[in-house]
Structure formats: C-alpha cells, structure tokens
C-alpha positions as CSV (number, residue, x, y, z in Angstrom):
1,X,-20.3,-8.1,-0.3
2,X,-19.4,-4.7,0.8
3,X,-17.1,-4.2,3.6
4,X,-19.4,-4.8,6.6
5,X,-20.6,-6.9,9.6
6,X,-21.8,-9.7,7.2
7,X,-18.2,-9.9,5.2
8,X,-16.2,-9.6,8.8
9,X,-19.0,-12.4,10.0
10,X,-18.3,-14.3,6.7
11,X,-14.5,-14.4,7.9
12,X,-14.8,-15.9,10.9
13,X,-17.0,-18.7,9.2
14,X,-14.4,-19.6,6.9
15,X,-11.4,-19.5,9.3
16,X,-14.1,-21.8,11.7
17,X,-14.5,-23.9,8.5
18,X,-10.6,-24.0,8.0
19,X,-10.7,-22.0,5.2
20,X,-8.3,-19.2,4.3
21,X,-10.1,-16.0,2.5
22,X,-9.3,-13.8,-0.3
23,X,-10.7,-10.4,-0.3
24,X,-11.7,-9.8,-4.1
25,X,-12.0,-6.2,-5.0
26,X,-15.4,-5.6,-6.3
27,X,-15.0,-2.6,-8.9
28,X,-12.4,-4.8,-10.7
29,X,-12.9,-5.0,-14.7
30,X,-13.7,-8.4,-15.6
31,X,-10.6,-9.4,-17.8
32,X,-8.2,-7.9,-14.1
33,X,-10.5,-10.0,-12.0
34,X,-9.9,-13.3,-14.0
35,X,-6.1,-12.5,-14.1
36,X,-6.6,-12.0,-10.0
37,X,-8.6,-15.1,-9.7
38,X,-5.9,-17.0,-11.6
39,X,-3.5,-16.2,-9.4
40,X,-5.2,-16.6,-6.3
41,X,-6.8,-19.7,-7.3
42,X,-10.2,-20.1,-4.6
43,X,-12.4,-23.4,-4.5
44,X,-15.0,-21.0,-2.7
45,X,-17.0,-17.6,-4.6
46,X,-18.7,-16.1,-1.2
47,X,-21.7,-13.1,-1.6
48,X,-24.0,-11.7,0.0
49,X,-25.9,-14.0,-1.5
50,X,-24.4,-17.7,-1.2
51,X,-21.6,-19.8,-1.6
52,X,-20.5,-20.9,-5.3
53,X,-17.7,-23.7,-5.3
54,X,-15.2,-23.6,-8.3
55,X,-12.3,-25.1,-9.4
56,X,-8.9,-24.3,-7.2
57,X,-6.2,-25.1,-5.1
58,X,-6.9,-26.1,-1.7
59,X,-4.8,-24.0,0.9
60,X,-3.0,-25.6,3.7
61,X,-3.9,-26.2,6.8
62,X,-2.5,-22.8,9.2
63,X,-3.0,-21.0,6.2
64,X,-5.3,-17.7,7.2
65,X,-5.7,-15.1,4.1
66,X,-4.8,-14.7,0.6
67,X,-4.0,-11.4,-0.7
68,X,-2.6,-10.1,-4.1
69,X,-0.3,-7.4,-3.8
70,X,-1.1,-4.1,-5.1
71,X,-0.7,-4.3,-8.6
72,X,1.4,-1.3,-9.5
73,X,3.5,-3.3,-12.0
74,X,0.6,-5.3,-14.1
75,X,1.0,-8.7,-12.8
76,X,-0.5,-10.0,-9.5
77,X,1.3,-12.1,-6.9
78,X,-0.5,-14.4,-4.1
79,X,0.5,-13.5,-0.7
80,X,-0.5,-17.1,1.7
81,X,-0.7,-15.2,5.2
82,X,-0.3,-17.9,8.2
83,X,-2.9,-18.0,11.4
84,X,0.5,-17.8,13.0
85,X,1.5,-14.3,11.4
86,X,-1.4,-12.5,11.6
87,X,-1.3,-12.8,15.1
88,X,2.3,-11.9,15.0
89,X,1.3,-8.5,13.0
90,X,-1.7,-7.7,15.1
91,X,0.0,-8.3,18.8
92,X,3.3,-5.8,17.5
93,X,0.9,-3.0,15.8
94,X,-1.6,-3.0,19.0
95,X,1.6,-3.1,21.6
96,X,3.4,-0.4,19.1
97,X,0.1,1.8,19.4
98,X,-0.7,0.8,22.6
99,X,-4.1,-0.5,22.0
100,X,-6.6,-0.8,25.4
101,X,-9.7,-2.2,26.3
102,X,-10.5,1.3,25.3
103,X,-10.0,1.7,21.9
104,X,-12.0,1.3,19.0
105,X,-10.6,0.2,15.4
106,X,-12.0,2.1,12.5
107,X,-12.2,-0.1,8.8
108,X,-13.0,1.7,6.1
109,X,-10.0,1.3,3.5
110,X,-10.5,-1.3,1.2
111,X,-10.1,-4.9,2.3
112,X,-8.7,-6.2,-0.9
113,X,-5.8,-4.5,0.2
114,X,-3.6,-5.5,3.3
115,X,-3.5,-2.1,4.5
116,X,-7.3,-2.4,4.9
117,X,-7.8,-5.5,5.8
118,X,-5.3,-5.8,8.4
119,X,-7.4,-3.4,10.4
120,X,-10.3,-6.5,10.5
121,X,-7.4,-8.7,11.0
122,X,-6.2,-6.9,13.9
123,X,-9.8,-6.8,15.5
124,X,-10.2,-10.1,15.2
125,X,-7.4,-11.2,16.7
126,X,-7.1,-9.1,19.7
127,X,-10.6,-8.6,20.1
128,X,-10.3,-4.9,19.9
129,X,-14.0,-3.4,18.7
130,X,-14.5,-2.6,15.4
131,X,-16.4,-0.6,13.3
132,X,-16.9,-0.6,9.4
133,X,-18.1,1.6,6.4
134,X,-18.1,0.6,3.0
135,X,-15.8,3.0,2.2
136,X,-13.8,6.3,2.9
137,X,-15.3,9.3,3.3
138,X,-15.6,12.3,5.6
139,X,-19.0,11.5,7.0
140,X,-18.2,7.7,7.9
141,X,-15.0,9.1,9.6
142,X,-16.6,11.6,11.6
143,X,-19.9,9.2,12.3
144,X,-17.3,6.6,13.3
145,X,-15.5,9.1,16.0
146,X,-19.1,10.1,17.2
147,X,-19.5,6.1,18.1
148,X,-16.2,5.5,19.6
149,X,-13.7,5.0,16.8
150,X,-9.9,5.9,18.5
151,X,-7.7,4.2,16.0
152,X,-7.9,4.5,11.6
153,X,-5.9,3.3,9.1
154,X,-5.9,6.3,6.0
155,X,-4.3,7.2,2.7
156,X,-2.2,10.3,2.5
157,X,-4.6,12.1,0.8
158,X,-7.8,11.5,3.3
159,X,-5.6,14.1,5.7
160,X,-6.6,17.3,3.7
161,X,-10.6,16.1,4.1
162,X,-10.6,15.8,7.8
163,X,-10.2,16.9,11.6
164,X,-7.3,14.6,12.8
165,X,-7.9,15.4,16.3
166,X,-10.9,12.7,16.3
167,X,-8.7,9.7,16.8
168,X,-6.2,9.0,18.9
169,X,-3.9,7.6,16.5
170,X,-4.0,7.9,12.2
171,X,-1.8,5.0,10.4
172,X,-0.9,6.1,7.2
173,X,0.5,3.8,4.3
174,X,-0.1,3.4,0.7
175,X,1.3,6.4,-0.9
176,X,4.4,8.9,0.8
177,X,2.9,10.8,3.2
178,X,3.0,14.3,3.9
179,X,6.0,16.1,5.6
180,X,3.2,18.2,7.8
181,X,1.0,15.9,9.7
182,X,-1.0,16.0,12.7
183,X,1.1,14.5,15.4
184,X,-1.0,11.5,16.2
185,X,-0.4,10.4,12.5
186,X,2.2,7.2,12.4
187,X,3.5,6.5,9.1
188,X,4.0,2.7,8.4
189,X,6.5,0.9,6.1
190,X,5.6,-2.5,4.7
191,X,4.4,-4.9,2.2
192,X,1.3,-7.5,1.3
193,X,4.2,-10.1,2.0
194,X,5.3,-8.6,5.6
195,X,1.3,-8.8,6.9
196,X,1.1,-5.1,6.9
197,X,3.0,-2.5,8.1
198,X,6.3,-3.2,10.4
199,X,7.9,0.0,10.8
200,X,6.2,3.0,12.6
201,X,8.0,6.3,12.2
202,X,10.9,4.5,10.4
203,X,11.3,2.2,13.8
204,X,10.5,-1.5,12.9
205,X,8.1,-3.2,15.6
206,X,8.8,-5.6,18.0
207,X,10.1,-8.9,16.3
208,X,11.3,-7.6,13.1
209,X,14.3,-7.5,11.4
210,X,16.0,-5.5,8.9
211,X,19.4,-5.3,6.6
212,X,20.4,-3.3,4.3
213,X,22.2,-5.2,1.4
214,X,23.8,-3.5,-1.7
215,X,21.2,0.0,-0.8
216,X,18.1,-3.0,-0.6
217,X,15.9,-3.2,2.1
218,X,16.0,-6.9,3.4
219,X,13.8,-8.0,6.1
220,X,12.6,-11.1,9.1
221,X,10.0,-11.4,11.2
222,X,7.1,-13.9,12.2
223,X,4.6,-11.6,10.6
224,X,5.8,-12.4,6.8
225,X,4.0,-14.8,4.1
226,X,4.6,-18.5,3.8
227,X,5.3,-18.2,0.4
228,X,2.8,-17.2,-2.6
229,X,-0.2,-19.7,-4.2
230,X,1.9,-20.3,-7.4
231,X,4.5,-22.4,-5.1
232,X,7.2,-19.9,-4.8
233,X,8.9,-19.1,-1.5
234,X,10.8,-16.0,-1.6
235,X,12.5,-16.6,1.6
236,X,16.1,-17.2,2.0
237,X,17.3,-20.3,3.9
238,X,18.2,-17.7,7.1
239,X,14.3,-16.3,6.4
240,X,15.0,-12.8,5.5
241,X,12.9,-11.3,2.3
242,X,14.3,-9.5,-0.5
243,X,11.7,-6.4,-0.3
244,X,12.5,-4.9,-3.6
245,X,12.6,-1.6,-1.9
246,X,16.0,0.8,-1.9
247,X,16.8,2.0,1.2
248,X,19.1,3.1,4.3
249,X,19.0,2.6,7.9
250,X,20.9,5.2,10.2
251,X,22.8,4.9,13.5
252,X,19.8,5.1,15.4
253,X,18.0,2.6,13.9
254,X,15.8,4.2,12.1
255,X,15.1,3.3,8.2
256,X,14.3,5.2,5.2
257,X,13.1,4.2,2.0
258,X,14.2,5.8,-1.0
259,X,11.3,3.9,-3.0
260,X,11.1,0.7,-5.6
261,X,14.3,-0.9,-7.2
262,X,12.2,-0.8,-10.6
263,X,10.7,2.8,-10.0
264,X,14.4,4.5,-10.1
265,X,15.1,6.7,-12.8
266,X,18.9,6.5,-14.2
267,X,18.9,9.3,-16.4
268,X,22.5,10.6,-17.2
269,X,24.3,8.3,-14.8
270,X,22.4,10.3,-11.9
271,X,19.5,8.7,-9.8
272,X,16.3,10.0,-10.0
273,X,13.5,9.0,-7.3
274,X,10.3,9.8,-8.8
275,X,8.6,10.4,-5.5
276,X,10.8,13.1,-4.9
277,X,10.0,15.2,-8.2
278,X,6.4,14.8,-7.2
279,X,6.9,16.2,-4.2
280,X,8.2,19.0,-5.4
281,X,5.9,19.4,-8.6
282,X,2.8,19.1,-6.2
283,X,3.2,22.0,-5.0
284,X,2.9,24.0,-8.3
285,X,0.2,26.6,-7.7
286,X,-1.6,25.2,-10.7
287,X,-0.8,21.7,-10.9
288,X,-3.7,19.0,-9.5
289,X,-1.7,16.1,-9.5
290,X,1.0,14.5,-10.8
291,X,3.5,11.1,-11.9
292,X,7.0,11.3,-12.5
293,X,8.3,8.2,-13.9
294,X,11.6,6.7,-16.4
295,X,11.3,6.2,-20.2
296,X,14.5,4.4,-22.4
297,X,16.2,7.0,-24.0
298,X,19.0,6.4,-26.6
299,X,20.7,9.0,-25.3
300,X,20.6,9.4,-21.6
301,X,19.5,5.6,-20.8
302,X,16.0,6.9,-19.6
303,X,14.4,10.2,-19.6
304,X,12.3,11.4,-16.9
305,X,8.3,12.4,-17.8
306,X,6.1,13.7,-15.7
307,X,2.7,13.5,-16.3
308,X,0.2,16.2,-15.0
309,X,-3.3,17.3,-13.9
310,X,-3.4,20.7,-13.9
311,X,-6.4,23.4,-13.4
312,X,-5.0,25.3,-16.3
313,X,-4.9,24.6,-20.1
314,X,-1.3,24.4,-20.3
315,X,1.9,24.5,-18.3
316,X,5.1,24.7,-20.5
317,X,8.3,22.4,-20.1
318,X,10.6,25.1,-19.1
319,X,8.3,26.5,-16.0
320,X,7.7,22.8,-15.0
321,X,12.1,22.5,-15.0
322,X,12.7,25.6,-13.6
323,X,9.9,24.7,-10.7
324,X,11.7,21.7,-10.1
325,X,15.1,22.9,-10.0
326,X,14.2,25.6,-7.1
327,X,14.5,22.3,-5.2
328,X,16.6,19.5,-6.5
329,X,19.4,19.2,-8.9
330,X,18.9,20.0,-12.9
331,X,19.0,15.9,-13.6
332,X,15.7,16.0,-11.6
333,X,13.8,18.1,-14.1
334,X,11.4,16.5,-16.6
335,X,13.0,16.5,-19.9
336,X,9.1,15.4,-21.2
337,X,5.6,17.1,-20.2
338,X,2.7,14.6,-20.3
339,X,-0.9,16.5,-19.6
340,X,-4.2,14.0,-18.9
341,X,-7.4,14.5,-17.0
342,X,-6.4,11.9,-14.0
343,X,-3.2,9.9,-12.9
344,X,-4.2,6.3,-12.6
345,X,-4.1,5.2,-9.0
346,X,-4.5,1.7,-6.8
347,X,-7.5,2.0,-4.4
348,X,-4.9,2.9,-1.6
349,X,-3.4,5.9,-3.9
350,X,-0.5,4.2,-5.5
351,X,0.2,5.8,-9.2
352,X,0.5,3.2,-11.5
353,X,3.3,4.2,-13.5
354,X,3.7,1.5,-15.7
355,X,-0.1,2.4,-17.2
356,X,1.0,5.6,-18.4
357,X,4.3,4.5,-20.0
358,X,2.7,1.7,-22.0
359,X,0.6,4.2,-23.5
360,X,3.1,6.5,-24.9
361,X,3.7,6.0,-28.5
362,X,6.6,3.0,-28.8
C-alpha cells in the first residue's frame, strides 16, 4: 500500500490489535525483499487488499515497529522499537521544534525508512495533523504547504527543487547536508536503532546521552531499540549503544560526526573520510555526482576511488587530483577514476559504497 491515509489507518489497527508493524519497501527486488523478510520475520503480509498470515516470530508485548536499517553494507538488521520509545522520540523532536496545536506534519519520505516513518510516528503520538503523499516531489511539497503543512522531513538533495520558505521548519537527515541552507533547515543525527534522529544542529535532544570512546560515538536515551528480531541486544549493561559512527563532541556540547567506522579510508597511514572528497568533487563544473570510497591496496593498505557521473565524456585522473587538492591534502586525491551512468543510492540518498566496490574486477 502506498504511503497514505489507508497504510497510516492500517497502523493504528495493528498497534489496537497489539501488533507491531514493519514498513516493507515496495520497489524492492524480490531476492532483497526475501533477505528483508527473513530478517524481520512478520506472522502478518497487510495490502491494500487484505491480510495474508505467514510463518514468523511473534513480537512482544510493548513492542511498536520493526524497521531494517538502511542497508548501505548488504545485510539487513531488525530494529524492535518499544511503544515506550516512540513516545520518547516524538515528545523530544516536537518540544525541540516546538510543535503547536498549529502545526501541520508533512510525510512524504519513504516509510520503510525511520527517517520517514518517524514523521507518522510522531503524528500519531502527539496528535499533531498530518498529511501524506506517496512520495517526494515538488508538487506534493508545494500542494502540502497550500493545505497547511508547517513541518517536513527531506533528503539533502530535495533542497535545490524547492522554496524553503513554505515550512516553518525542514529536518534533514539521510545523506550530509549542505553547508548553505535556508535557516529553518535543522540537520539531525541518528540511527534506525536510536528511533530517529537525536541531535538537531549537533545538540542532542532532551534525554539523550552521548560519549565519545576511543573517537566512537556512544549513545543513551529512552528513545533507542530493545534489541533487534534475531535476539541480539546491542546494549551495554549501563545502556549506552556502540553507534558505529566516528566522531567528536566539543566544549560546548556540540557533536560532530566524522562518518562510519567501516567507511574510513586508511590510505598511506593518513585518514581519509569519503564524505569529505565528495564534497569537494561535487562541486566540479562538470561532474553530476559522485562516491568516494577505500579499496585494499598492497601498497598503501587501501586506495581511494572515486566514482563519477559526469555531463562530459571524460574527466582525466590528474584534473580530478588536482581539483581535489585545491582543498584538502594530496592523501585525499583519488589515486583511481571510476566513470558510470548513476551512483547507487538508498531511497533516503545514502551511496551504497559497498555495490560499487564488489563490482570492480577482484
């Protein structure tokens, strides 16, 4: 069922029945969705058209939603999301944002996703009005404003399609946003397993908790998972959550994230955030888009590759380096060029770099 009245009615039934859900992502090939359905293990198949019961694993009772995380490194995990930390997400983002009787919620990323679904979460909840479309685009966003809409959760990348001034406030998540944004936009920091986002502007919201331990991000909070559908808790005795993510927090408070233990480039002995290099490579008059991600290398451990969509037929190696080293230091610069017609992406914008290095010649 497409993201709608009937699939946000369809909730409520199941969490009136004292079922959890799982948001299934529709436009999944069929050999993904039986690794996702593996992993996430439903007794219930809910469509537009009925309810099919299968074999599964009954959740527990508390237990609200069910979400796979984002899939940027092949295998799925199962999020279990509590009744309990919903509520927890949904009363710290509205107070953060300071959500009124006013305001209007805008859904319109994909549900199968936290950082869509969250948005119907966060209705529900509070009671905050909401208003859906199937998807993104720039006549659903404007329609929506037209009806009411204040508050919308985007992808970096929706920002260049539209008039920011529409909404009173833009979340932003998925991807690394922009430096130059409207002023209304709040970028969010945070995982499936956290419930959403828990830092705004590098500030975590009320509740949370974070440490820094050997340059990883560690967090606590009421808003994280109970533990994932294969059994696993990945919760320390104290609670906190080993995010995966590198990371610093300064003498304000304030956190930033470097990016992904597993994405790091060590090229050299140097450190190499790909994030970084795509920054910078973006902004090539003639490249489209791009990934920047580690290959083993006998000789410097990993190399770093960048692949690229450019509007030309050919950009060579030495003006993609030089580019790059305008900006950052020489260990930054590509030492591989990769061209292809489109950089494989999660529906919330994510490159998934672990696609385009399997398919490089072992």
């Amino acid at each position: 069922m497409a993201n709608g009245q009937f699939f946000v009615d369809r909730i409520k039934k199941a969490w009136d029945d004292g079922d959890a859900v799982f948001p299934l992502e529709q436009n999944l090939p069929s050999a993904r969705r039986n690794v996702v359905l593996a992993a996430t293990k439903p007794t219930i198949v809910a469509t537009e058209l009925g309810d099919t019961r299968i074999s599964g694993t009954f959740v527990e009772s508390g237990d609200a939603v069910v979400m796979c995380t984002s899939g940027t490194t092949g295998q799925p995990k199962a999020v279990i999301l509590t009744h309990t930390a919903i509520a927890a997400s949904a009363v710290a983002t509205s107070r953060r944002l300071g959500v009124t009787a006013s305001d209007t919620w805008f859904a319109c990323l994909p549900p199968s996703h936290i950082g869509g679904f969250s948005v119907i979460l966060r209705s529900l909840v509070i009671g905050t009005p909401l208003i859906t479309a199937p998807q993104f685009t720039v006549d659903s966003y404007n329609d929506a404003a037209k009806r009411g809409a204040t508050l919308v959760s985007l992808v970096p990348t929706a920002l260049q399609r539209i008039n920011a001034s529409l909404f009173r406030k833009i979340l932003l998540g998925g991807a690394r946003p922009p430096i130059d944004r409207p002023p209304q936009c709040v970028t969010t920091y945070g995982l499936t397993e956290t419930g959403s986002g828990i830092v705004y502007d590098s500030i975590p919201l009320d509740g949370i908790e974070i440490e820094i331990r050997g340059g990883v991000v560690y967090v606590r909070g009421p808003m994280l998972l109970r533990g994932y559908r294969d059994g696993v808790v990945p919760l320390d005795p104290q609670g906190w959550f080993r995010t995966g993510d590198r990371g610093s927090i300064d003498e304000h408070g304030k956190l930033t994230v470097d990016g992904r233990e597993g994405d790091l480039i060590i090229t050299g002995g140097e450190n190499v955030w790909p994030e970084l290099v795509e920054q910078v490579l973006i902004h090539h008059p003639h490249i489209v888009d791009v990934c920047v991600a580690g290959v083993t290398d006998k000789k410097w451990g990993q190399s770093v590759h960048a692949w690229i969509v450019s509007d030309q037929e050919s950009i060579s190696l030495e003006e993609v380096r030089d580019f790059v080293k305008q900006s950052l230091p020489a260990y930054c610069a590509p030492q591989h060029v990769h061209f292809t017609t489109a950089i494989p992406r999660t529906s919330l914008g994510k490159p998934q770099r672990h696609t385009l290095v399997s398919l490089l010649p072992s």
